[in-house]
N, C-alpha and C positions, 0 to 999 in steps of 0.2 A: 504494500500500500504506500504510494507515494503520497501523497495527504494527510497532513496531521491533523486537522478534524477528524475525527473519528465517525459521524454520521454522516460527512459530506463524503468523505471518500469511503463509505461502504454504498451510499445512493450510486457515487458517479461507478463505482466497483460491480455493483449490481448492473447497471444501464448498459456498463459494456459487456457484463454479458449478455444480455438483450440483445446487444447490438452483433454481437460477435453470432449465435443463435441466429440471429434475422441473414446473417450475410450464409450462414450455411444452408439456412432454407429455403434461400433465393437463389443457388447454387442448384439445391440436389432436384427442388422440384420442377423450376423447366427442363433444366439434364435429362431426366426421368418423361418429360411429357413432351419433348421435341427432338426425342433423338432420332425418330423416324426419320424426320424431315429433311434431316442433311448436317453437314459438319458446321456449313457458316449461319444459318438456322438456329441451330443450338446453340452456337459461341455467343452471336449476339444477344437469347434471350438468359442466358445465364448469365450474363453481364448484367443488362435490365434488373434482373433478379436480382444481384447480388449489389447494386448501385444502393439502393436504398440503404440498406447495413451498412455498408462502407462510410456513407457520410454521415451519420450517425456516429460513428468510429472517428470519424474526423474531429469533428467537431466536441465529442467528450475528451478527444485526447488534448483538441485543444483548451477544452475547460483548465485540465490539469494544466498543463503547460504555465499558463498562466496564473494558477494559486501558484505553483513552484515558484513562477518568477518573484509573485510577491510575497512571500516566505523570505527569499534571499536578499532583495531588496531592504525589507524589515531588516532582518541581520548586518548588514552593511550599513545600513543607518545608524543600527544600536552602536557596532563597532566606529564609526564617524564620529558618534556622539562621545566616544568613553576617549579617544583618540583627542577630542577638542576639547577635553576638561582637563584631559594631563596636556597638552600646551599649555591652558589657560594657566593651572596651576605652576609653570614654568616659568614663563616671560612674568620677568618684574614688568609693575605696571608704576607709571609715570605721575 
């Protein structure tokens, strides 16, 4: 679990695999229901099929993406902050 929330990254944790699930069943079942048809037939509706899941997958992964950034962000700040009170406590002041 990359999310330190604990319910937020068991929702986004859950929804991929939703998403993960959507993108195999958008897979197996034109696969399965257009293979008669021919090979470029099938490649495009398996695609189609599996288009939904994937952006879906996108777009959760890019949820995380960005708590991560703001996670380290936050840390970098805190470290700025503790960085500019030992200057401050250094430079005599005038």
């Amino acid at each position: 679990m990359r999310i330190k929330e604990k319910p937020l990254g068991f929702i986004i944790n859950f929804f991929l695999g939703i998403a993960w699930a959507s993108v195999l069943i958008g897979v197996v079942v034109p696969f399965f229901s257009s293979f008669h048809l021919g090979f470029f037939d099938t490649l495009i509706s398996v695609v189609i099929g599996a288009l939904p899941g994937l952006i879906a997958i996108l777009l959760l992964e890019h949820i995380i993406t960005i708590k991560e950034k703001h996670y380290e962000l936050k840390k970098q700040t805190w470290l700025l902050e503790q960085i500019l009170e030992k200057l401050d406590k250094q430079t005599p002041k005038e």
